[in-house]
N, C-alpha and C positions, 0 to 999 in steps of 0.2 A: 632481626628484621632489617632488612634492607631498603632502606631510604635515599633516592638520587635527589642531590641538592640542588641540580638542575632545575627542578619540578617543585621546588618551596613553594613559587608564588601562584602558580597554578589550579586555580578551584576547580573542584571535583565538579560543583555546580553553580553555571556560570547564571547572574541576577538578569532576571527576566520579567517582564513588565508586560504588559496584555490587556485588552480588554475585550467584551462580547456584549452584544445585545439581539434576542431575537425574540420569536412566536411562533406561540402552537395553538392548534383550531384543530373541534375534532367535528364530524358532518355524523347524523343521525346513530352515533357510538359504531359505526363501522368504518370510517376512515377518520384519518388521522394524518395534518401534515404539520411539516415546523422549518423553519430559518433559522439561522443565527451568522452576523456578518462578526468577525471576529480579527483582532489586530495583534500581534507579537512582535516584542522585540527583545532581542540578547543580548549582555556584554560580549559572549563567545562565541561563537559558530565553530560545533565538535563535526570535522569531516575527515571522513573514511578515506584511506588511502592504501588503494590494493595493491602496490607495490610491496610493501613493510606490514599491512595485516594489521593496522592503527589508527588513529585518530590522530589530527593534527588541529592545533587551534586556529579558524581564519579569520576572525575580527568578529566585528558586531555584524548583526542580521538585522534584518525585519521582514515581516511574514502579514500578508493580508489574505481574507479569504470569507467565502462563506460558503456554510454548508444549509445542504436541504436534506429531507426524508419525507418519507410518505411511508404509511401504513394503512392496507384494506384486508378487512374481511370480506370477498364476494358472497362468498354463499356460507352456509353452516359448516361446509367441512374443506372449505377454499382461502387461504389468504392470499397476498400479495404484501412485496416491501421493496424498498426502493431508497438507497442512501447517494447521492453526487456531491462531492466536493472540491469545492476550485479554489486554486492558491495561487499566490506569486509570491515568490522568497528571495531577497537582493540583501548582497551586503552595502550595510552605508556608507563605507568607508571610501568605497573604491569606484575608476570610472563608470561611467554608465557603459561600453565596450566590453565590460572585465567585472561587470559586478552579480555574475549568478552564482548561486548556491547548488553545488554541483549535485545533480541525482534529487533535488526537491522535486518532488511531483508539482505538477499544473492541474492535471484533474485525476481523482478515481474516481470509482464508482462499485457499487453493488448490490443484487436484488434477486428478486426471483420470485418463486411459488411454490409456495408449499400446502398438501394436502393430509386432512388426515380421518382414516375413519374410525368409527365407534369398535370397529374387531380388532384392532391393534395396530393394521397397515399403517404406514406414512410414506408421502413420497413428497420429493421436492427437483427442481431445477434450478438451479441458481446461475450466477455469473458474476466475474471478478475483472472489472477493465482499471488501467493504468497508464494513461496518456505518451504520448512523447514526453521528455522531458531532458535539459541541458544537462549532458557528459562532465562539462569544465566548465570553468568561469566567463571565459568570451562565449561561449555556446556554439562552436567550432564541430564539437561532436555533438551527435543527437544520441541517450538512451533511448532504443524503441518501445513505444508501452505495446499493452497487449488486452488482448479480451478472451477468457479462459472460462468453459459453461463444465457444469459440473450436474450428472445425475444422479442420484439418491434414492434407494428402495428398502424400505426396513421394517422388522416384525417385532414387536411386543408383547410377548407372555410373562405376564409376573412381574419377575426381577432380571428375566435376562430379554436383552435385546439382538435380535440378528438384522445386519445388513447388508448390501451389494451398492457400492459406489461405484459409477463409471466416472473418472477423473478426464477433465479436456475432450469432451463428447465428441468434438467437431476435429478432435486431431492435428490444432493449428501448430505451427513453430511460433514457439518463444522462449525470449531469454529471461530468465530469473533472478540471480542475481549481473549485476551490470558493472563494470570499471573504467572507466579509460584510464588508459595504461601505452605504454609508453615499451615499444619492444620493435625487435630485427631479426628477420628471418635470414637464412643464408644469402636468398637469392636479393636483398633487399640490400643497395647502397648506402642506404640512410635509415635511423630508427624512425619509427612511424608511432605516431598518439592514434590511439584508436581504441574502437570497443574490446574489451576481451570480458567476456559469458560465461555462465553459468547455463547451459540450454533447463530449457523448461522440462517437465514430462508429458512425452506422449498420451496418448489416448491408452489408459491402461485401466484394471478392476481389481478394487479392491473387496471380498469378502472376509467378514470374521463375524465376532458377538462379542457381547460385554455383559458382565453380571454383575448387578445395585444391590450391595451387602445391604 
């Protein structure tokens, strides 16, 4: 076994502290909403460094935020759902200029509709959004977030299930995974920080089935 002495004092997982307080109300047993305002904090902040393909340690964090959801049933073969959650993530250690937590989200979000009937059909619509959010530490770069809808067709006989998903209904561009990174093209004088991507996928379909031994 190979062990870097380097990495002795180094925790696997770094002491984190927290706390949450929220509520849940349900309205005539067909909706359903809940809060929760929620506070973290780290000895460590583990961040991705897409240069090297690793993690690098950058001090202590702390993280505020609060989530919401909502849950309805419209009709007998109709629901709805709805999850938002908003953050803000800063290290403590360091200026207020220079103290973001690179790549933390500020808001997601997702929800949709989904229907289902008594002959085995189901269909649903859903959506996947992802805020802007700070590249680096001084927030110099911006990650772009995105809003991805997905449609859903599926059949149920039995034990086996078949479906048709149409992935990114609306065909937007977006990036997936996100870096700033640090690179020089030929024609460039100087290396440049900026976004380098992962693009998202197009508007594509996927068919298959599955079978529940």
């Amino acid at each position: 076994m190979n062990f870097n002495l380097d990495h002795a004092g180094i925790r696997t997982l770094p002491r984190a502290i927290g706390s949450e307080i929220g509520a849940r109300h349900s309205f005539w047993n067909r909706l359903s909403f809940g809060t929760a305002f929620w506070w973290l904090e780290l000895d460590e902040e583990l961040v991705f460094v897409g240069d090297v393909g690793e993690t690098e340690i950058s001090g202590k964090s702390r993280r505020i935020g609060i989530d919401i959801e909502g849950r309805g049933q419209i009709l007998s073969w109709l629901w709805a759902d709805i999850d938002v959650n908003l953050s803000r993530g800063t290290f403590v250690d360091e200026p207020s200029d220079a103290n973001q937590i690179p790549l933390a989200p500020r808001i997601t979000s997702t929800g949709g509709l989904t229907a289902n009937h008594p002959s085995g059909f189901s269909t649903s619509i859903r959506y996947r959004h992802i805020g802007d959010r700070p590249a680096n530490e001084d927030n110099s770069v911006t990650a772009e977030g995105y809003t991805v809808v997905h449609l859903g067709l599926s059949y149920t006989n039995g034990n086996t299930k078949y479906f048709v998903n149409l992935e990114n209904l609306f065909n937007v561009d977006w990036n997936e995974a996100q870096f700033d990174t640090e690179s020089r093209l030929r024609n460039e004088a100087e290396p440049v920080s900026e976004i380098h991507f992962t693009p998202g996928n197009p508007l594509n379909l996927q068919v298959g089935f599955s079978n529940q031994f």
